[in-house]
VMD Tcl script that draws the C-alpha trace (Angstrom):
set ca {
  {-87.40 -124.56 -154.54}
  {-88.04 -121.38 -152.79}
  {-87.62 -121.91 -149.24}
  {-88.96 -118.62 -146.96}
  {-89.33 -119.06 -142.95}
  {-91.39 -116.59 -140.79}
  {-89.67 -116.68 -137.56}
  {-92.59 -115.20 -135.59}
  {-94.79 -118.31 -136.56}
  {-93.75 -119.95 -133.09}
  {-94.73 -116.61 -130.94}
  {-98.17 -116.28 -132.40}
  {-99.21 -119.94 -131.83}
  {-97.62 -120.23 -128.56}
  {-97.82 -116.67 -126.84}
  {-96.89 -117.47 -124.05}
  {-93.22 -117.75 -125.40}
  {-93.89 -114.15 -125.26}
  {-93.98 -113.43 -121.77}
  {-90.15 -113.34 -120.79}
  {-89.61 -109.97 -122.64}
  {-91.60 -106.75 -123.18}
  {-91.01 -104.05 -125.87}
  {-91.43 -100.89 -126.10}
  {-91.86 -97.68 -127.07}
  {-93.10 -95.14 -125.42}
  {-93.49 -91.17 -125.06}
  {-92.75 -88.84 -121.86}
  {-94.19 -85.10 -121.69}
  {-92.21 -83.26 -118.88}
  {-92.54 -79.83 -120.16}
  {-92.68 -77.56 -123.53}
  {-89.44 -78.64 -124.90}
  {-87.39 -81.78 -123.37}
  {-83.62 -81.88 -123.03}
  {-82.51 -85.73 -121.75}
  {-78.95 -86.07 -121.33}
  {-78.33 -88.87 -119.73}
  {-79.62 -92.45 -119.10}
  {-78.93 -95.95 -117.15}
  {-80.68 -98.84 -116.42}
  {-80.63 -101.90 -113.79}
  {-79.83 -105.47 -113.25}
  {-83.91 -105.29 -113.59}
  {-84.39 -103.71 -116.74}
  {-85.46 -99.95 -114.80}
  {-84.56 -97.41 -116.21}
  {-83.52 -93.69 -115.26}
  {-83.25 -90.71 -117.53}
  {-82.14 -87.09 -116.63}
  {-81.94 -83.90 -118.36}
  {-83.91 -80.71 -118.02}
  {-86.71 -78.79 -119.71}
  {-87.89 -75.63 -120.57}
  {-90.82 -73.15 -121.71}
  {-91.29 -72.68 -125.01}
  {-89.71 -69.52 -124.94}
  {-86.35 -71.40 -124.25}
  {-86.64 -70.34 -120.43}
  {-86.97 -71.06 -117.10}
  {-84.65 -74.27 -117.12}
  {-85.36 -76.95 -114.61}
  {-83.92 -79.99 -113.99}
  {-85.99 -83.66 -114.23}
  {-85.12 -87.07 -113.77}
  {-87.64 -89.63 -114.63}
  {-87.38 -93.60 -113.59}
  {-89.74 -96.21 -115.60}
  {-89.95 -100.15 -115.28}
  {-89.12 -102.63 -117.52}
  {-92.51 -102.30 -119.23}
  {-92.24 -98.60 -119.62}
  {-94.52 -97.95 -117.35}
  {-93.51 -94.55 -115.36}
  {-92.67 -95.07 -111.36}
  {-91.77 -91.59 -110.43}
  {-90.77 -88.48 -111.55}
  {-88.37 -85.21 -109.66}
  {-88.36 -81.73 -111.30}
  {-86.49 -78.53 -109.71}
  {-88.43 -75.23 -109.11}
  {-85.34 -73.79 -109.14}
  {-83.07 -72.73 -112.22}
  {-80.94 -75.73 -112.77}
  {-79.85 -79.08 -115.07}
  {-79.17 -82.63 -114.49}
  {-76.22 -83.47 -116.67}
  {-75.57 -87.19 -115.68}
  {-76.27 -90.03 -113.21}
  {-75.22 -93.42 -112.22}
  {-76.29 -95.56 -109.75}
  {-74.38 -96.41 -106.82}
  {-73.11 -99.68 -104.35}
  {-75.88 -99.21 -102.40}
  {-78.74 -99.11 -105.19}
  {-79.23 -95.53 -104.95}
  {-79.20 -92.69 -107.77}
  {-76.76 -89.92 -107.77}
  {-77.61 -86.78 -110.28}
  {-75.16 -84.05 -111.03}
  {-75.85 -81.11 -112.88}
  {-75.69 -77.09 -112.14}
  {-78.55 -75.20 -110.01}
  {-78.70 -71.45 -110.42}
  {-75.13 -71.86 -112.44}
  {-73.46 -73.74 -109.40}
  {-72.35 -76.87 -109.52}
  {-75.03 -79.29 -107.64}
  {-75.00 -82.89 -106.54}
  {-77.14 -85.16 -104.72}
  {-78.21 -88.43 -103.92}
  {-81.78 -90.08 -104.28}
  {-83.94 -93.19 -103.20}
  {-84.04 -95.28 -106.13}
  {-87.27 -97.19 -105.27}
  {-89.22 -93.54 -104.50}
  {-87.30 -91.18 -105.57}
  {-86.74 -89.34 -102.50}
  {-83.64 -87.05 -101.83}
  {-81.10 -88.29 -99.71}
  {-78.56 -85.81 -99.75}
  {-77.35 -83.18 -101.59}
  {-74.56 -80.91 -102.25}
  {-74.21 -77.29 -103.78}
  {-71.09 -75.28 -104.78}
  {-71.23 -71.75 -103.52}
  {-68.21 -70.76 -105.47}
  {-68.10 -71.66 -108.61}
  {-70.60 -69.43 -110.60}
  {-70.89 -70.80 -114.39}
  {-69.29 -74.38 -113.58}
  {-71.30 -77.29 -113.29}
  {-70.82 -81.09 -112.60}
  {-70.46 -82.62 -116.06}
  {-70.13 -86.54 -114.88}
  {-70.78 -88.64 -111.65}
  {-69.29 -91.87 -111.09}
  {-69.23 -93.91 -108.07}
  {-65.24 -95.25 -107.46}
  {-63.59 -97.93 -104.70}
  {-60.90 -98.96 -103.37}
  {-62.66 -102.77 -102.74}
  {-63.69 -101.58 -98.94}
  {-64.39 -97.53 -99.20}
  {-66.83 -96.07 -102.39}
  {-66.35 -92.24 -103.01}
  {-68.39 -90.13 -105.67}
  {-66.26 -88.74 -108.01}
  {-67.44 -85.66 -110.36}
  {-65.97 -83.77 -112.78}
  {-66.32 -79.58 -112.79}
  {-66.99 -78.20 -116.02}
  {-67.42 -74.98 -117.50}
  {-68.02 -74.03 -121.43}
  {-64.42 -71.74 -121.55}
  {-61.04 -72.86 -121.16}
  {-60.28 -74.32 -117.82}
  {-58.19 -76.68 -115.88}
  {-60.02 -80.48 -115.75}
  {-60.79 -80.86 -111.53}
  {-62.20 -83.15 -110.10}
  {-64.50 -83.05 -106.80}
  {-64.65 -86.35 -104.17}
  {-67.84 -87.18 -101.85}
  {-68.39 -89.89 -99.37}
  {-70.64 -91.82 -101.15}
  {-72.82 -92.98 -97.70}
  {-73.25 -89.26 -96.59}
  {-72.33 -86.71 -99.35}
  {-69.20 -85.50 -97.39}
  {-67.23 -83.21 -99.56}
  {-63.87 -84.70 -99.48}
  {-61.16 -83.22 -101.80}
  {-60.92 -82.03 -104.76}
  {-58.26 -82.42 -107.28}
  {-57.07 -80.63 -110.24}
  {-55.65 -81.35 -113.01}
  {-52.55 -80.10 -114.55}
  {-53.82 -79.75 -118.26}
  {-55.78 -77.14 -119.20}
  {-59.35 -78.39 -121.87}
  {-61.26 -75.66 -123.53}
  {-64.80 -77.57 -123.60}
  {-66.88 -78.58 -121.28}
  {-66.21 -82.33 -120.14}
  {-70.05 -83.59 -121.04}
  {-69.67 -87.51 -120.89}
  {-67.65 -90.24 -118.70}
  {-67.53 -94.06 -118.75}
  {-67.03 -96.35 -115.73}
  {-63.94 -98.68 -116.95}
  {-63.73 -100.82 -113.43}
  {-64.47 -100.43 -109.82}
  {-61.69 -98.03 -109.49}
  {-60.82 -96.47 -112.82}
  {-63.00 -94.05 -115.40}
  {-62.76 -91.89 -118.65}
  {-63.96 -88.75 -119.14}
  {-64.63 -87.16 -122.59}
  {-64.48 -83.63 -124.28}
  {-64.48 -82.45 -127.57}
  {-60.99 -84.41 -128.92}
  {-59.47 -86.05 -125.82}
  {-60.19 -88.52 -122.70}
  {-58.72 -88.06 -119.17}
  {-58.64 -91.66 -117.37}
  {-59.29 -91.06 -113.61}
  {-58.59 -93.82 -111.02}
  {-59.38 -93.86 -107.29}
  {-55.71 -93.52 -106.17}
  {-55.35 -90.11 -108.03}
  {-53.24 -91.38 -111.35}
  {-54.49 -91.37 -114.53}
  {-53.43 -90.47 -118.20}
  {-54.54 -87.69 -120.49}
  {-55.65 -89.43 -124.59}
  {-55.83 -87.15 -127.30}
  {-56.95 -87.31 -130.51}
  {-58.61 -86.06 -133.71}
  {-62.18 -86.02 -133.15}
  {-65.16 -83.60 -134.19}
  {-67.52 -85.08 -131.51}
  {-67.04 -88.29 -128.92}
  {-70.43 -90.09 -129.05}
  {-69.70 -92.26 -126.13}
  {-67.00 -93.71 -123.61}
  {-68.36 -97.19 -123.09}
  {-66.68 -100.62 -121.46}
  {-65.63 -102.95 -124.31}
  {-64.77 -105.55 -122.32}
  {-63.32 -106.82 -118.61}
  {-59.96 -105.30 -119.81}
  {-60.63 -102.79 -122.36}
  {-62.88 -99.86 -123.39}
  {-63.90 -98.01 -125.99}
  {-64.12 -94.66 -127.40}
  {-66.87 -93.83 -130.50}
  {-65.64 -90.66 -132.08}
  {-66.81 -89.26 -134.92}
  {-64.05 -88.15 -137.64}
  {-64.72 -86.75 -141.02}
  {-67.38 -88.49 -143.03}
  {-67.26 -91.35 -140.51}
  {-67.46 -93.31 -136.76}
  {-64.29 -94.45 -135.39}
  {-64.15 -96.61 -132.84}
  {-60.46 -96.81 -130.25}
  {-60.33 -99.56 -128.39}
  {-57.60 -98.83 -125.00}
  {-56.31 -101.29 -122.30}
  {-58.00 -100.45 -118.81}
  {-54.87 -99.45 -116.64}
  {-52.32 -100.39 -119.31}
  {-50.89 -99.93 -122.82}
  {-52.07 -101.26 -125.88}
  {-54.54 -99.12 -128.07}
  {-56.18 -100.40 -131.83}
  {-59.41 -98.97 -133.91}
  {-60.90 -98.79 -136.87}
  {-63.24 -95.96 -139.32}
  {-66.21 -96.74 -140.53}
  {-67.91 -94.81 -143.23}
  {-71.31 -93.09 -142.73}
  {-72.98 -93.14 -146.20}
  {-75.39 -91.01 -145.94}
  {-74.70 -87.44 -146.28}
  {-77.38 -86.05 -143.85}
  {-76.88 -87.55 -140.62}
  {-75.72 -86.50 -136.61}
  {-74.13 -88.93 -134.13}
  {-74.83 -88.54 -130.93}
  {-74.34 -91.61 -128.53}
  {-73.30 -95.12 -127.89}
  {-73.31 -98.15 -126.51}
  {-72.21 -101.99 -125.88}
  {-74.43 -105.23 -126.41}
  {-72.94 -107.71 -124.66}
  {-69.77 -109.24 -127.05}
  {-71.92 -108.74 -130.09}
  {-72.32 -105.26 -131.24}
  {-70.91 -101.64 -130.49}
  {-74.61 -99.50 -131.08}
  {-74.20 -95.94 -132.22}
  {-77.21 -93.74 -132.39}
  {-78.42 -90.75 -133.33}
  {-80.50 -89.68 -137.38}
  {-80.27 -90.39 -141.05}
  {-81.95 -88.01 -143.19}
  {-83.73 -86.49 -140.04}
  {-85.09 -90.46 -138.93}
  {-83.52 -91.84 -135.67}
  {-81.41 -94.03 -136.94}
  {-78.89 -96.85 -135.11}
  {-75.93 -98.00 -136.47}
  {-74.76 -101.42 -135.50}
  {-70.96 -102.06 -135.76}
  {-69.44 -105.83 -135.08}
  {-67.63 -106.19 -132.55}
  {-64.77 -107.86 -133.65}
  {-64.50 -104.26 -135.86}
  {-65.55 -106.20 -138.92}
  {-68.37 -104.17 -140.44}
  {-70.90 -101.88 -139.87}
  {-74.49 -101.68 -140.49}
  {-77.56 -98.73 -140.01}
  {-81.26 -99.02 -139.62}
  {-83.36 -96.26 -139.91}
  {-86.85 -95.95 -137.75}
  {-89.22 -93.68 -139.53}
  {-92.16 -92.57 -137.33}
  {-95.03 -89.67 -137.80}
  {-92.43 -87.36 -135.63}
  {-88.94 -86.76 -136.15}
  {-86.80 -88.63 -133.87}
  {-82.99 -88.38 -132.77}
  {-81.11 -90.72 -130.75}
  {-79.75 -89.01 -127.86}
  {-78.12 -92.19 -126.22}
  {-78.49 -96.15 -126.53}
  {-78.01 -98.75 -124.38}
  {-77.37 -102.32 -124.22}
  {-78.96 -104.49 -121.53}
  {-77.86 -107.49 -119.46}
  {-80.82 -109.68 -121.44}
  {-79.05 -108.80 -124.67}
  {-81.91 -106.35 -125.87}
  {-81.05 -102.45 -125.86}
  {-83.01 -99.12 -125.21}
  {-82.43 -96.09 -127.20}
  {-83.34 -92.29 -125.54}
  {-83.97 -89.45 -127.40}
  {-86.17 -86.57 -128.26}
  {-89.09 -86.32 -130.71}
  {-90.80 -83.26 -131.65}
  {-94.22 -82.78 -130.99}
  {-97.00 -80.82 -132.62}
  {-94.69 -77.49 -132.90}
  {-91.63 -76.38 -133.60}
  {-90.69 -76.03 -130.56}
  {-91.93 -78.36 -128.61}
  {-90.38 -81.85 -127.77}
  {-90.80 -84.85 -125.51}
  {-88.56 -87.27 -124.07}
  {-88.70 -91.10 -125.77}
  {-87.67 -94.51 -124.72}
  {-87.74 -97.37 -126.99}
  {-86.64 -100.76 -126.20}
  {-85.32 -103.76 -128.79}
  {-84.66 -106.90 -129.90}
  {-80.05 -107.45 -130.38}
  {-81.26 -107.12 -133.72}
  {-82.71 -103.23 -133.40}
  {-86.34 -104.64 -134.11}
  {-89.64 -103.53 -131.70}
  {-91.48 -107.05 -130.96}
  {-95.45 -106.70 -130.90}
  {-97.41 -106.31 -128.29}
  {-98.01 -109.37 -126.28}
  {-100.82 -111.73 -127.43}
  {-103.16 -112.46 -124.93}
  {-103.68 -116.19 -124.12}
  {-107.26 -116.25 -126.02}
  {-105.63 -115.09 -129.23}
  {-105.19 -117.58 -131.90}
  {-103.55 -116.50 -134.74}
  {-102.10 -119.39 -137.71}
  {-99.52 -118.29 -140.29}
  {-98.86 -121.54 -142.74}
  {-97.19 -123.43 -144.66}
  {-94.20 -122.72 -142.78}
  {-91.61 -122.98 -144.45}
  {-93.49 -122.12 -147.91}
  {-92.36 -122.05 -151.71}
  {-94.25 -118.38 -152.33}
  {-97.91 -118.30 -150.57}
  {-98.50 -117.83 -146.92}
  {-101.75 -117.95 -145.13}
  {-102.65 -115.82 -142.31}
  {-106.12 -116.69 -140.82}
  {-106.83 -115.59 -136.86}
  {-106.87 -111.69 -137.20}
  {-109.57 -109.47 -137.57}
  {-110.37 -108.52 -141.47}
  {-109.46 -105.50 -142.47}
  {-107.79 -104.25 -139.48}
  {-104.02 -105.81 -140.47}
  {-100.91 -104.16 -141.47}
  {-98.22 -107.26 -141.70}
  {-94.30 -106.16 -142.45}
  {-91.78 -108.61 -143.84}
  {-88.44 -107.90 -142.69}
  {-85.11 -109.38 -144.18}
  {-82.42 -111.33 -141.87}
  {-80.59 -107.42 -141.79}
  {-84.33 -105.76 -140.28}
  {-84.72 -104.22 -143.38}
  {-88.53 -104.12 -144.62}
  {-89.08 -106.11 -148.36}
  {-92.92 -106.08 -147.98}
  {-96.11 -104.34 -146.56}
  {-99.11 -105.67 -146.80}
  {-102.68 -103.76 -145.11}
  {-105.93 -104.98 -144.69}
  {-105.31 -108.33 -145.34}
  {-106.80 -111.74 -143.94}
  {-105.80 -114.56 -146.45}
  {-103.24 -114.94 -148.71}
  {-99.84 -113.36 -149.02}
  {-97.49 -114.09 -152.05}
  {-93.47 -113.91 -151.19}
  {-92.65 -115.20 -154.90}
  {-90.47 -111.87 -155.34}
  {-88.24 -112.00 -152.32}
  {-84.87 -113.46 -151.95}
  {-84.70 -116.90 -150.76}
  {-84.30 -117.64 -146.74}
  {-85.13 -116.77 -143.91}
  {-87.76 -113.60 -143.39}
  {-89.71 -112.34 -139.74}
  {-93.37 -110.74 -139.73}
}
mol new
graphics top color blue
foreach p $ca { graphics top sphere $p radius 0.5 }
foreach p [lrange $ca 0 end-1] q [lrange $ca 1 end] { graphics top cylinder $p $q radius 0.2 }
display resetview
């Protein structure tokens, strides 16, 4: 007997069960063409993107950083009338946001209000023309918190490192590095309160709040992410050849393992990553020009992709996972020219799927029998005005049905358990 389960059955006649978590996904316009680069989000579920934009003649850069809630919903925005680019973010002890970039091809750092967005400090290098400030990352000793962010340039150049009092934006030191890197250091992960990584094109430097470290090389084409694996390890997501690797390193200690993964597909970039919980590693970035995620155990056991197709191309620029186990990918899509693109957040299920809107109370909407041997019944919805999609244990689509009101047949899927 063919046994088939639609998971969603318990959502639609209850939807209140709905109520605990919103989805997602939405589309920012900041100006002709959108470059995010970096994202976080709260204990809340807020989240914070930065980046810059430009006219559609590829000028006039300006910087933007952009905080919404955990429905989406915008709270404020900051752009620069001056030329400059936000390059990263975190958030710091005290709640606040710091953004680090380059204005007018200086290095430039300051510190804002996270609840209005409001500037409370900010520093600017005055001799350093063509560096910028590629990472910020807040650092402790368990009693004092500095700001610690890494000067960058796109030319061959010795890895330094500039220190701020985190309170009041005091420049304290800075601190160079004896090796030499000859790309730009564009991403950095915070490993524990007083230790992080910071990535190039083929190597990480660990930085800790004492002033040791180590230097990790490596082959790599492109580093996608430098994320925490877990409360004594993390992990980089480097992409080698025809496929993701992932490196898994002891925080302040020896001991280093990985594994490849093969991409597939032959048409495809890779351009971020993150961690869901102890469940999944999440890379994102396209398949055959789709924004795509791939999900990789994380015990290193397998890998899996899921492509989302929309009526815009999409690309991944980043992904995160949140503290309520769903995650939130950022990217760009491209709007009605060539040229023009906005910023995109979309937020999911651990399983990489969008959930519905939320019902509202009056709805009542029956799917039956549940579970079924090949016919279900959907009676509730408006006639003619239904698109349902069947999707597989893996959140692949098997079916689509439109315009429907009654009956369904599920006599040529695969036996267990499906979600509409």
């Amino acid at each position: 007997m063919k046994t088939k389960l639609p998971f969603l059955l318990a959502m639609l006649i209850c939807p209140m069960l709905l109520s605990s978590q919103v989805y997602y996904d939405r589309t920012y316009d900041i100006g002709d063409i959108d470059h995010p680069v970096a994202f976080i989000a709260d204990q809340a579920g807020n989240v914070i993107v930065c980046g810059w934009f430009e006219d559609e003649n590829h000028e006039n850069q300006r910087a933007f950083a952009l905080k919404v809630n955990n429905l989406g919903d915008e709270v404020w925005r900051i752009t620069s009338e001056e030329t400059s680019k936000y390059m990263a973010l975190c958030i710091t002890e005290s709640g606040h946001i710091a953004l680090a970039g380059s204005k007018s091809d200086y290095g430039f750092l300051h510190l804002i209000n996270s609840e209005s967005g409001e500037e409370i400090w900010s520093y600017a290098d005055d001799t350093s023309e063509g560096f910028w400030f590629g990472s910020v990352n807040e650092l402790s000793n368990g009693t004092d918190f500095r700001l610690h962010a890494a000067i960058t340039t796109d030319a061959t150049h010795p890895a330094t490192y500039y220190l701020f009092d985190a309170e009041n934006g005091n420049f304290i030191e800075s601190v160079e590095n004896t090796n030499n890197i000859n790309s730009p250091i564009y991403l950095s992960g915070k490993m524990a309160t007083d230790e992080i990584w910071l990535g190039y094109l083929d190597a990480v430097f660990c930085s800790r709040y004492d002033g040791s470290g180590f230097v990790w090389s490596f082959g790599a084409e492109h580093i996608a992410g430098l994320d925490k694996y877990s409360a004594t390890q993390g992990c980089v997501v480097r992409v080698a050849g025809h496929s993701i690797g992932l490196l898994i390193q002891t925080i302040q200690g020896d001991g280093t393992y990985g594994e490849f993964f093969d991409i597939i597909q032959q048409d495809y970039t890779v351009t971020g990553s993150g961690i869901l919980g102890t469940d999944k590693v999440l890379v994102t970035g396209t398949i055959e020009g789709e924004l795509a995620i791939w999900f990789i155990e994380h015990d290193l056991s397998g890998m899996t992709d899921r492509t989302y197709p929309g009526d815009s191309p999409r690309m991944g620029i980043d992904i995160l996972g949140l503290p309520s186990n769903d995650m939130i990918v950022m990217g760009t899509e491209n709007g009605g020219s060539a040229n023009e693109t906005d910023l995109f957040l979309m937020k999911l299920d651990s399983e990489g799927l969008v959930s519905t809107q939320e019902l509202n109370r009056e709805d009542k909407v029956w799917i039956s029998p549940n579970p079924t041997t090949g016919t279900i019944n959907i009676s509730g919805l408006e006639k003619g005005n239904v698109e349902v999609s069947i999707y597989n244990n893996l959140g692949q689509i098997v079916k689509k049905v439109s315009n429907t009101n009654q009956h369904i047949s599920l006599e040529e899927l695969t036996n267990g358990f499906i979600l509409l």
